[in-house]
C-alpha positions in Angstrom: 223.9 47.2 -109.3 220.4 47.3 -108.6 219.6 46.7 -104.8 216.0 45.4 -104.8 214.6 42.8 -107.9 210.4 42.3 -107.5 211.3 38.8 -109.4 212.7 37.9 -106.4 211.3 39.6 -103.6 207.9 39.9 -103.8 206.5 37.3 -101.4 208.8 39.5 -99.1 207.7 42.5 -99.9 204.1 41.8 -100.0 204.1 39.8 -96.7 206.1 43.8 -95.2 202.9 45.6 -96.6 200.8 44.1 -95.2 201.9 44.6 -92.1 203.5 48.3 -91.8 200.8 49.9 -94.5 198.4 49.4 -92.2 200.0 51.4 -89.4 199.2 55.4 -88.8 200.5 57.3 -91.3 202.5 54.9 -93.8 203.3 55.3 -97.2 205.3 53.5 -99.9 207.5 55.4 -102.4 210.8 54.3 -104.6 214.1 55.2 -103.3 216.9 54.1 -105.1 215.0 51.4 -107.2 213.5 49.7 -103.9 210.0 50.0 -102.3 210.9 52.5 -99.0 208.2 52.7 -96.4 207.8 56.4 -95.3 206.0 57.3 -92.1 206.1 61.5 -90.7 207.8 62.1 -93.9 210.8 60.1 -92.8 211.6 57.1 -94.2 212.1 53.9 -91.6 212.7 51.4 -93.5 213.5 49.6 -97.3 213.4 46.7 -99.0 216.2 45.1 -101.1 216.9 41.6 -102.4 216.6 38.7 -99.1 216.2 41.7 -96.8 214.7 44.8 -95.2 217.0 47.9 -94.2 215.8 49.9 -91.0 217.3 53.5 -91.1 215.8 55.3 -88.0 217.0 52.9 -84.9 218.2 54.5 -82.3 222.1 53.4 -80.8 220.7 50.8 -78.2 218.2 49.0 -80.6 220.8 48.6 -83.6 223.3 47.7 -80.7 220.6 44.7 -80.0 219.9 44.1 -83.6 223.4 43.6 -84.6 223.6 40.8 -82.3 221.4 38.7 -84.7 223.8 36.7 -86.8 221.3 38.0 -89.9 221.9 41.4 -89.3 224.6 43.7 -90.6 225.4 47.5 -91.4 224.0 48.2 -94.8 227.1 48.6 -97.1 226.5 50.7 -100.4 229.4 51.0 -103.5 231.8 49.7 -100.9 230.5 52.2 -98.2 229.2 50.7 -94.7 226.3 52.9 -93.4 226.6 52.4 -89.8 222.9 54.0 -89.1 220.9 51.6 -91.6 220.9 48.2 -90.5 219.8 45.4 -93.3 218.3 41.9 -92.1 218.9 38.8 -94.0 215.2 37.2 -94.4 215.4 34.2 -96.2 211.3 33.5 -95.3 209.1 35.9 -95.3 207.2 34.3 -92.4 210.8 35.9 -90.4 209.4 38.8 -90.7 207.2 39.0 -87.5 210.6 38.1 -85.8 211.9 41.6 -86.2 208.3 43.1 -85.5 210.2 45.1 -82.4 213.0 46.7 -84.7 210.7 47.6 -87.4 208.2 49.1 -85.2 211.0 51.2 -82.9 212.3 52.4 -86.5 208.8 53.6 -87.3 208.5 55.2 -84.4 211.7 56.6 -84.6 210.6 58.3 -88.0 207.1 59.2 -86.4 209.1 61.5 -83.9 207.3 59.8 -81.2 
């Protein structure tokens, strides 16, 4: 099952570039077949199909993030991954909604 599809996400994903490969030390690589945004070597956060996965939140901002009914654990081959959390974005224009949790998971990946 393939995870991200550009056919359908790529107003998403070009409206996320624009914003996080402009910050310090970002770079895009493939990870499992889906554009993964890498900053201090450590990846922060990927795209897939209506979403955007953040992988290096801390306990208290996934706590606050999981409030949002769009956001849920990331669940792969029938495995939730309590660490990642993905975020239903049905606009792109959502995006600057979740500004705080992709910048904290940035951060995060930064080591600052």
């Amino acid at each position: 099952m393939a995870y991200y599809l550009e056919s359908e996400s790529r107003e998403l994903r070009e409206r996320f570039e624009g914003i996080v490969l402009g910050w310090e030390g970002v770079h895009k690589k493939m990870m499992f077949g889906s554009p993964s945004y890498v900053a201090g070597g450590t990846s922060f956060a990927m795209l897939v199909t209506g979403g955007i996965i953040l992988t290096r939140l801390d306990e208290e901002m996934r706590k606050r993030l999981l409030e949002d009914p769009n956001a849920g654990y990331f669940e792969a081959h029938g495995r939730i991954i309590r660490k990642w959390v993905r975020i239903r974005i049905q606009d792109p224009s959502d995006i600057e909604r979740y500004l705080p949790w992709i910048m904290a998971s940035y951060t995060a990946a930064r080591g600052e």
